[in-house]
N, C-alpha and C positions, 0 to 999 in steps of 0.2 A: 325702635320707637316709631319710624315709619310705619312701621308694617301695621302697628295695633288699632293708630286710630292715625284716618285720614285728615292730612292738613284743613282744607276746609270745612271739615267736621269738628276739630280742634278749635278753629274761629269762630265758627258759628257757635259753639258750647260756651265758647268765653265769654263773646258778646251777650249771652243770654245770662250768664252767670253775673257778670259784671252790671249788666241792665236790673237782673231782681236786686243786687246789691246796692246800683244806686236809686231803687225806689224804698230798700228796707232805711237806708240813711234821710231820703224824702220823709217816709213816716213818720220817722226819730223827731225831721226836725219840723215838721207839719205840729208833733203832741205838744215838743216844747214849747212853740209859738203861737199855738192858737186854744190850746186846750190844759195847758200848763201843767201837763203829765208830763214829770221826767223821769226813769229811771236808771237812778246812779248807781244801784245794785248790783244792776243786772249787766251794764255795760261799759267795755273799755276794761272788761278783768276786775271792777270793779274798786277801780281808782283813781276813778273821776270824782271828786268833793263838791263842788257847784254846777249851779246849771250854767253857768257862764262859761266854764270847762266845756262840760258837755257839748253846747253850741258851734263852742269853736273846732274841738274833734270833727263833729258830725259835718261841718262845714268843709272843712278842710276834706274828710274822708271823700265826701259828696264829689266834689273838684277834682281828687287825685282818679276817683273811680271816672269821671267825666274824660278827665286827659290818656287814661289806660284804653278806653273805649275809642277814641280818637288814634293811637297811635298802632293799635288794631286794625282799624279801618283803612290808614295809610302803607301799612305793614302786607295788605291783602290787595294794594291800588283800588280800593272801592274810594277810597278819597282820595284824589290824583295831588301829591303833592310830592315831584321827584326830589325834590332838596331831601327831603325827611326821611325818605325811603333806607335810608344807612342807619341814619338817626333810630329808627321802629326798628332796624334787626336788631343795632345794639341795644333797643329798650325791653324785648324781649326777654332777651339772659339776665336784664339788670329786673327782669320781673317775676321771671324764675325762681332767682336767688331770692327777693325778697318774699315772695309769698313761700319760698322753704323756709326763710325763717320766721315768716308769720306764722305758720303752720306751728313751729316750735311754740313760741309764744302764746297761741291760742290752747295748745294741749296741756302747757304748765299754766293756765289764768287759775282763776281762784273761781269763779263762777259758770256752772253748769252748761249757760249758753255760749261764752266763749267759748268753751271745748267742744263743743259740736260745730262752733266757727272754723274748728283745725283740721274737719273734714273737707267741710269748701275752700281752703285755703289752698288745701296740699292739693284737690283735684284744681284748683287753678295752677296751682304750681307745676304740675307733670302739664296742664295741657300748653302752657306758655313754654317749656319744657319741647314738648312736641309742635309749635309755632316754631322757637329758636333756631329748631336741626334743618328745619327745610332751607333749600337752598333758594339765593335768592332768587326772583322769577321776573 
């Protein structure tokens, strides 16, 4: 996994990946908020019922994607915070696992755009994947 794609190639990808991510969740909730465009159809697999649902997803996504970009940054010492630095390896594999199995989840969703969401999920998952293996530095 070293060999294919370089460590800081691996974070830089993520953070970029992670950053369109939390501007697509911004958007989400920019429509709900100011433009009272929701669509429950098309997103969450499409088994979000209200927009009060919805809000609190996108809210919540928005945060988790904010705390993943944070412990990225501490994982790489671009944020000097040695307490955490154990904390970010073990977040890693625990980010791995989880966007493998978002991956799963977004490939069986019920709507067109989640399953295109199972591509970025799975290429977040090998590159957190290839963050995990390196040793620490």
């Amino acid at each position: 996994m070293r060999k294919i794609i370089d460590f800081n190639t691996a974070i830089l990808a993520t953070l970029c990946i992670l950053g369109i991510l939390a501007l697509f969740h911004i958007a989400i909730l920019i429509g709900i908020l100011f433009f009272e465009y929701v669509t429950l159809d098309f997103l969450w697999g499409g088994k979000i019922k209200t927009e009060a649902q919805l809000l609190n997803f996108e809210i919540v996504s928005l945060l988790t994607s904010v705390i993943f970009f944070f412990l990225l940054l501490i994982r790489t010492k671009l944020l000097n915070i040695p307490k955490l630095l154990g904390i970010s390896s073990i977040a890693m594999w625990v980010l791995f696992v989880f966007f493998s199995l978002n991956t799963i989840g977004n490939a069986l969703a019920a709507t067109t755009i989640e399953k295109m969401f199972a591509i970025v999920s799975g290429v977040l998952a090998l590159l957190f994947l290839r963050i995990a293996v390196e040793k620490k530095q």
